[in-house]
C-alpha positions, 0 to 999 in steps of 0.5 A, a space after each residue: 843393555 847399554 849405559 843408556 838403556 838401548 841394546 845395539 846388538 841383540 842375541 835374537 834369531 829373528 835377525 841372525 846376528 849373535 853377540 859372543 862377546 863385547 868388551 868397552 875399550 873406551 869410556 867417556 862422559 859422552 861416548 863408549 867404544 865397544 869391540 864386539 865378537 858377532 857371529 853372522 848368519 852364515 856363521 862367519 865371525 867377526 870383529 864389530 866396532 861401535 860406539 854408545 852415545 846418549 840420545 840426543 834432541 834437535 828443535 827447530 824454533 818458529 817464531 812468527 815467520 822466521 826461525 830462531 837457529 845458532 851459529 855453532 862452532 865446532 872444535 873438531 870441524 874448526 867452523 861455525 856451523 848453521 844449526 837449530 838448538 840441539 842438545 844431549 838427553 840427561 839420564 833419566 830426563 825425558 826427550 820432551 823436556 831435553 828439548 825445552 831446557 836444550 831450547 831455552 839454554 841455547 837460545 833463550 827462547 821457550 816453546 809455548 807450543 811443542 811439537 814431537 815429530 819422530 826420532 831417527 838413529 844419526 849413525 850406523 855405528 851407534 845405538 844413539 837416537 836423535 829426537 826431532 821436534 818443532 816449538 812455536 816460540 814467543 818471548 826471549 829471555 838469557 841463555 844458560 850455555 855451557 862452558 865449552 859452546 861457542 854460539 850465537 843465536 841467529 833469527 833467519 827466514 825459512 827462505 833464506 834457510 832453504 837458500 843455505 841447505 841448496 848451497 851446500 852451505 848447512 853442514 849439520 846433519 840433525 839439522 837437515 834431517 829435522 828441516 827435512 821433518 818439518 818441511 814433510 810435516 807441513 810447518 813451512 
């Protein structure tokens, strides 16, 4: 079992895949890098890297007809990226309540009305889960980023999003992946 409650490889025979061994080669607040002995089901073994990483939550904001997003910068892309607020799961804290406090820090804004869509794993490599939801939201108050986020809210129209995402302009995969959601789901 992980740090976060997950186990990425299980010793189970349903799958075929057998750990022998895991060793954690690097450790973080944010992240675990594990090296581990597998045995396949042909009964080859080898090497397999991943990393653990917190769950993590990705809203798209709706208030009115527009969409309340951010302009992120990111330090290892070296640009400003166009995203919905997002943010990592505390320990113990709930994926809805993630959602409402990541929300309000980075935006401001609160969800009169919250909408849990699914969740989705982001990576391969990873046992790390992303919860996408959808939040009506009416009044704005201050932000509570912190210390290392470099943002801007930004109030845009779905139309002028759905211009960004054709472009190739929105980099940001939780981002496309709960545009994509929400779209499928009828909220715009």
């Amino acid at each position: 079992m992980g740090r976060w409650g997950h186990t990425f490889l299980r010793d189970s025979a349903l799958d075929g895949w057998v750990r022998i061994d895991s060793k954690r080669v690097y450790s973080s607040d944010y992240f675990g890098v594990y090296i581990d002995e597998v045995r396949l089901p042909n009964g080859e073994r080898i090497s397999y890297d991943w990393f653990e990483a917190p769950d993590f939550c990705v809203v798209v904001p709706l208030r009115d007809e527009k969409l309340v997003m951010i302009e992120n910068y990111r330090y290892p892309a070296d640009g400003w990226f166009l995203e919905f607020p997002a943010g990592h799961l505390e320990k113990g804290e709930d994926a809805q309540d993630a959602a409402k406090r990541e929300l309000e820090e980075e935006t401001g804004y609160t969800p009169k009305e919250l909408f849990y869509l699914q969740w989705y794993y982001p990576t391969s490599r990873s046992n790390q889960r992303a919860y996408v939801f959808v939040a009506r939201v009416d009044k704005k108050g201050k932000t509570k980023r912190e210390q290392s986020e470099l943002q801007r809210v930004k109030i845009v129209s779905k139309d002028y999003l759905k211009r960004k995402i054709l472009s190739g302009e929105v980099k940001h995969g939780a981002t496309l992946v709960a545009f994509a959601l929400a779209l499928s789901r009828g909220f715009f």
